[in-house]
N, C-alpha and C positions, 0 to 999 in steps of 0.2 A: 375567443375567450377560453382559458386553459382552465384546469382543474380547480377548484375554488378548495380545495384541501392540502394542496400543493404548497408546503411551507420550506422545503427545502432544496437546491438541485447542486449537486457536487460531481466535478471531475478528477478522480486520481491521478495521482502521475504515475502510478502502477499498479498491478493487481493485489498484491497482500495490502498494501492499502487501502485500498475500495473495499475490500471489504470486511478490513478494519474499521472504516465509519459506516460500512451497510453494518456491522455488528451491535455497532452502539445505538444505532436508531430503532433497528429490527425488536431488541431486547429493551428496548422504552414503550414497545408497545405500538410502534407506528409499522403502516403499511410499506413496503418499499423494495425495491429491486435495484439489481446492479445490470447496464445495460454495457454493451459493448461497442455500440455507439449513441449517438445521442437519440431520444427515442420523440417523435410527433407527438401534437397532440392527440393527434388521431389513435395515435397507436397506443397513448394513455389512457384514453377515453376506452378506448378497446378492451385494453385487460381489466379495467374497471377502478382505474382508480386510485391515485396514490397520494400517502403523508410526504415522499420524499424518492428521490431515485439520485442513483449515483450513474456514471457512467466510467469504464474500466480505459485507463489508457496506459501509456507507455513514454511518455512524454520524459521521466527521470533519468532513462537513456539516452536522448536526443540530445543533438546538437544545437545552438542558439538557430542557426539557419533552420532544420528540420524544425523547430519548433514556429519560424514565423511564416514557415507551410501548413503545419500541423494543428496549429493553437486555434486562429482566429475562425475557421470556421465553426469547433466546437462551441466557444464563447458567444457565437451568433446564435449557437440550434439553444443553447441553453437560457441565454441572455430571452428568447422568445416561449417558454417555458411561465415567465415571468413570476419568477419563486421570488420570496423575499432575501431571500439569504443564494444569494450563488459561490459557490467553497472548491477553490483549485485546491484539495486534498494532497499535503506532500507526506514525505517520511515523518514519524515523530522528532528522527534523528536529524531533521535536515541537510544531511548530506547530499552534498551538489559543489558544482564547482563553475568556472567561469564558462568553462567547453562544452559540460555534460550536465544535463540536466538544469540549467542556470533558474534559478526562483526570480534574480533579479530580473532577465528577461522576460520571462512569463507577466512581470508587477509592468514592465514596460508593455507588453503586447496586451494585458487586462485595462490597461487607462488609453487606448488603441481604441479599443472596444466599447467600453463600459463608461469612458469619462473622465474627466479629472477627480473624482472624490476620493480623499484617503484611505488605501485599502488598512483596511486593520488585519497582523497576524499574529495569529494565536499558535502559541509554540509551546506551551505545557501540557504533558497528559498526566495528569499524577496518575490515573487509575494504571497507566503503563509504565509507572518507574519514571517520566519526563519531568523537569520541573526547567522554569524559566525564573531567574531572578535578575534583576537589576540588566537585563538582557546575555546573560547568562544562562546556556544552558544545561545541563543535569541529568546523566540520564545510569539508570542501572545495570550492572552487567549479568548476564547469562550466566557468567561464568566463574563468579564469586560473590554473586547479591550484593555489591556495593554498590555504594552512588558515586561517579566518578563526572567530572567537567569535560563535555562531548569533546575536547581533541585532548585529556587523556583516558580516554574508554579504551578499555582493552581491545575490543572487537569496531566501533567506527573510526577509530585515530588509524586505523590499519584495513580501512574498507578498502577494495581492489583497485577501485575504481575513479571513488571519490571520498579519500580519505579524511575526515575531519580536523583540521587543524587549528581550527578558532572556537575560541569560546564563545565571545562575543557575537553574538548571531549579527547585530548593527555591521560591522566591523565584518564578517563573514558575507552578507551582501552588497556591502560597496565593492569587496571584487570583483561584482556581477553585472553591478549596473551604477550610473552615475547621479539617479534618483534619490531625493532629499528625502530621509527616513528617522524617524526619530521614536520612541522609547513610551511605554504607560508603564510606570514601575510600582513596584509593588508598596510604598506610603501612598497612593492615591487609592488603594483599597482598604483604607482604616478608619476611613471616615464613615458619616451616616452616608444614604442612599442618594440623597439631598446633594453631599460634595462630591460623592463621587462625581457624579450626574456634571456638576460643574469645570471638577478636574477633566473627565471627556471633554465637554464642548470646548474649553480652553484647548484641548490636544489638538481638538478637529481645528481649531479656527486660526491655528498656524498655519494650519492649510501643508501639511507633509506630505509626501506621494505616500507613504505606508507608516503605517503604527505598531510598533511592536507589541504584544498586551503580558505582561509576564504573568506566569499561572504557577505556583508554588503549592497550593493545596485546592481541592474542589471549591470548597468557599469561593475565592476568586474565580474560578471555571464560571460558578452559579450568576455571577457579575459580571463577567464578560458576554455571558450568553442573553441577559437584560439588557446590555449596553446595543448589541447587537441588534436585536431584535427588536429592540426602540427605535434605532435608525432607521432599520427598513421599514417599519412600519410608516413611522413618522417621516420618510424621503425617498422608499423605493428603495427597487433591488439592491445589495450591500452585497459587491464583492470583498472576498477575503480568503488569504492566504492561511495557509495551518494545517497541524494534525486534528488527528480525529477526535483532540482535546478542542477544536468547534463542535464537535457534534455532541459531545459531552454536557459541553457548556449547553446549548440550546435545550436538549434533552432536562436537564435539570432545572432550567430556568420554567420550562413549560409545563414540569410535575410540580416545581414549588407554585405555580400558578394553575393549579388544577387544569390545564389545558390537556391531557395527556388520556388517551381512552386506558381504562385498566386493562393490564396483559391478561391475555385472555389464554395463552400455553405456556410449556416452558419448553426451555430449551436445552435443559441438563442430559436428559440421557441419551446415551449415544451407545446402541447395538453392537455387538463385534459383527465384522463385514471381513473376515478371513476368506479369501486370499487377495491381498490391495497390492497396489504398485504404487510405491513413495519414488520422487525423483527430486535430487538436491542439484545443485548449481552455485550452493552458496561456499564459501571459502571460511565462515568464520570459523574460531574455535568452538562454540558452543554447536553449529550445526555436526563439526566432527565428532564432538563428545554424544548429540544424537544417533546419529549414523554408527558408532559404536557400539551404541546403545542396542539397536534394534539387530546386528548383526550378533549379538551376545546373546537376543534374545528370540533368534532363529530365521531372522529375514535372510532371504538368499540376498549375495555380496556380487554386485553387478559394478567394478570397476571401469569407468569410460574415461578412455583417451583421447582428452580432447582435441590434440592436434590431427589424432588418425582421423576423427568424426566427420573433421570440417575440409581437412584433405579431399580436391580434386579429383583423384586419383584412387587412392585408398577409403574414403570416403563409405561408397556404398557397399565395401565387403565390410566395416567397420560396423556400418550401420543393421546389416542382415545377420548379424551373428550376434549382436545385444538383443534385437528384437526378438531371434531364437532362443538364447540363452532364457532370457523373461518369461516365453510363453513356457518352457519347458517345464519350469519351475512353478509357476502359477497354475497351469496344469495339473501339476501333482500337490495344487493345494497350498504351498510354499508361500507366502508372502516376499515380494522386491523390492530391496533399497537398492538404488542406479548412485552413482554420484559421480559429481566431476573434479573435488577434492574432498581430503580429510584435514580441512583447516590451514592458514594462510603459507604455511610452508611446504605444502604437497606441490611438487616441482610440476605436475599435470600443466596447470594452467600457463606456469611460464612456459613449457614448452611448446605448447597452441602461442604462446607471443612471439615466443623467438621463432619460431616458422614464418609467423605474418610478418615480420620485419625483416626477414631473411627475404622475403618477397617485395618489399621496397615500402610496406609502411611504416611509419612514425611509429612509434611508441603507445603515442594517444590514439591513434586510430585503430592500432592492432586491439586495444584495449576495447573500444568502442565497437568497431565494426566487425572481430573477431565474439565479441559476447553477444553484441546481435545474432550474428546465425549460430553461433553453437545454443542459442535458446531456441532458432528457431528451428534447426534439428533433434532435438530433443524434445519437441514438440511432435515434429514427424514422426520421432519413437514410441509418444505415447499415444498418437493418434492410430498407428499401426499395431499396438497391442490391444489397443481397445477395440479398432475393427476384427482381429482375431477374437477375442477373446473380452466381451462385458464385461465389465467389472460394477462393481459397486461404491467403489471407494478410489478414488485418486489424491492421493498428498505430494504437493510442491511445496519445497524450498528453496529461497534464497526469489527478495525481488524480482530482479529481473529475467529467473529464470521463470518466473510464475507468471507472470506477463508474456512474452515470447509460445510458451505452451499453450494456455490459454487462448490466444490467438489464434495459433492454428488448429486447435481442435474444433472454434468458432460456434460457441452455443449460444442462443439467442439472450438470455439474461440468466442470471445468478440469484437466488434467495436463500436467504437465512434457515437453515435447518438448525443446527445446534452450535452448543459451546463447548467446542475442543481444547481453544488454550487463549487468553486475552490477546485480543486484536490478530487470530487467527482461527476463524471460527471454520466450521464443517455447511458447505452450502450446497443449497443443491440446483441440480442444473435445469434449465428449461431450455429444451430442444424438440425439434422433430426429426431427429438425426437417430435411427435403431441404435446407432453403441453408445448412446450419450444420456438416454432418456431416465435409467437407472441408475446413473452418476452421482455422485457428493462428492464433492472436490473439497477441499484445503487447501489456501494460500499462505504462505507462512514466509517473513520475514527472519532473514538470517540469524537477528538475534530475539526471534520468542520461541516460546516455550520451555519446557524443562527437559532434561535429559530423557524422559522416558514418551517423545513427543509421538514419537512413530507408533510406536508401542501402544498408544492408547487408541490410537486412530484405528489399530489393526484390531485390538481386544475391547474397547469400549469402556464404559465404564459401570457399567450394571454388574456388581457382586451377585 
């Protein structure tokens, strides 16, 4: 018998994500952690108790293959958990592709698992700039405050990795999977409670492997998080695909129904913790407009070459002279920004590619299994300045480089300390690791926050 409080259990497909839906649950007032793997009951019962847990993965890297290694045990530890709501947590931006990170695969290996019933996915965050219309998605940029159609975004139509080129989110997973998917648009939320209610079960009783739910303003959040949580109640656990505009959705549906304990802290102030080590990995523009930011405003400027990093050969003098350079500075008090570009045209990264292909891989593979270990070196960077030298504060940038670190730094679970910047909050660490136990981290997605992101991490915000 698991926790009889237990309303929620979600898995990321990466770290800034996880704990972008640990953020929305934590500041609704519920109890909850983010685990690193999927956690017992025993070991829930243990800590005492939870509204909700997430668990931190990496799976929006992976391969379709890696992922039909990777998925299906998690889905079993979770599926036994027995939450009403179980939430494979992807980007707001849904970026993925057929190779890397596939959502359709994952909707294939979840009805594997969990059944045939229609996964429904929720793909709008308004509180993050997301909006979903007519399956259509929406999302704003970093880098001019507009609303732009996700394949022409400044910064995801031009992701590294998995560059967005459809609007159409339908239309964007049938290049994934060959699964019947079809749409809840936005006239089926105009109605009373009553039609809605009817328009659903006409949705479900097509019987579709997935539902798309479009979310244009919180109102509809507050109605998809009803819908939802009707189902499971009324049929058991309800997987389902989406950003942390699910957790939104629930979270609101369960204060407009007084289900929700009053917050009982808050989470606004945030201390300066001078001298922090920030490390980017992201490519976009707005992460470079960061990183300039914070070098203007006196972080020491720690340049990484990525092909030197991950070199063989060059490799570990590569790697002993950043992690010198860092403590030298942080030493004398100095706050570090590391990065591995300054925005999508810093020739860095293609030169870590065109090495890896000069070595006989593909293009996609360089792309893939070259960004794997330069996260996972860059992880050994920070886990070697932290064994020199405690810190108080750690800030990652850029997905998957914040996944990859994280990993190998290996702290037992993540909670909610405060609010640094929407859907990348300041968390703190729970370890019995000496350089880890004074830790607050930050996961932070390539395109949040505002230009003075570092900056605030470093100086707080107490006037």
């Amino acid at each position: 018998m698991t926790d009889a409080r237990l309303r929620l259990a979600f898995y990321g497909d990466d770290f800034t994500g996880s704990s972008d839906a640990l953020e929305v649950l934590a500041f609704a007032g519920l109890r909850c952690a983010l685990f690193l793997k999927p956690p017992t009951r025993e070991q829930l019962a243990a800590l005492g108790g939870f509204d909700a847990i997430g668990v931190a993965g990496d799976s929006r890297a992976m391969t379709p293959a890696e992922m039909d290694s990777a998925l299906p045990p998690v889905f079993e530890a979770l599926s036994a958990l027995n939450a009403p709501i179980i939430h494979y947590k992807v980007c707001s931006t849904f970026d993925s592709a057929p190779g890397i990170g596939s959502i359709g695969r994952v909707m294939e290996l979840a009805r594997a698992s969990f059944g045939p019933r229609t996964i429904p996915i929720v793909a709008g965050t308004p509180a993050l700039k997301r909006f979903c219309a007519f399956g259509n998605l929406f999302a704003r940029s970093g880098t001019d405050g507009k609303i732009y159609r996700i394949d022409r975004h400044p910064i995801m139509s031009a992701h590294p990795v998995t560059p967005m080129d459809e609007g159409d989110l339908l239309r964007h997973f049938a290049r994934q999977t060959e699964l019947t998917l079809s749409g809840f648009h936005l006239p089926n939320f105009e109605g009373t409670r009553e039609q809605i209610d009817q328009a659903f079960k006409q949705a479900l009783d097509a019987t579709p492997a997935g539902l798309l739910l479009d979310t244009a303003s919180p109102a509809h959040l507050t109605e998809v998080g009803r819908l939802l949580w009707q189902e499971g109640q009324r049929h058991g656990p309800v997987f389902a695909v989406g950003s942390s505009g699910l957790e939104y959705a629930l979270t609101q549906w369960w204060n407009e129904t007084g289900t929700l304990q009053a917050q009982t802290r808050a989470y606004d102030r945030i201390e300066p913790a001078a001298p922090i080590l920030a490390l980017s990995g992201s490519a976009s523009p707005l992460s470079a407009a960061q990183i300039d930011a914070a070098i203007g405003a006196g972080f020491a400027d720690i340049e990484i070459d990525a092909r030197a990093l991950i070199d063989t050969q060059d490799g570990t003098h590569t790697f002993d002279a950043i992690v010198s350079r860092a403590l030298n500075a942080l030493r004398d008090g100095q706050s570090v920004i590391m990065h591995t570009a300054r925005g999508p045209r810093d020739p860095r990264i293609g030169g870590m590619l065109d090495a890896l292909v000069a070595q006989g891989m593909s293009l996609d593979d360089a792309r893939h299994r070259g960004g794997r270990l330069l996260g996972q070196r860059l992880g050994a960077i920070a886990d070697a300045v932290l064994r020199a030298m405690p810190l108080r504060r750690l800030i990652l940038s850029g997905g998957d480089t914040s996944s990859q670190v994280t990993q190998v730094l290996g702290p037992d679970a993540l909670e909610i300390d405060a609010r640094l910047t929407p859907g990348a909050p300041l968390c703190r660490v729970i370890s019995d690791k000496p350089h880890l136990r004074d830790l607050r981290v930050a996961l932070k997605g390539g395109q949040m926050g505002d230009e003075k992101f570092f900056i605030t991490a470093r100086d707080g915000n107490v006037s």
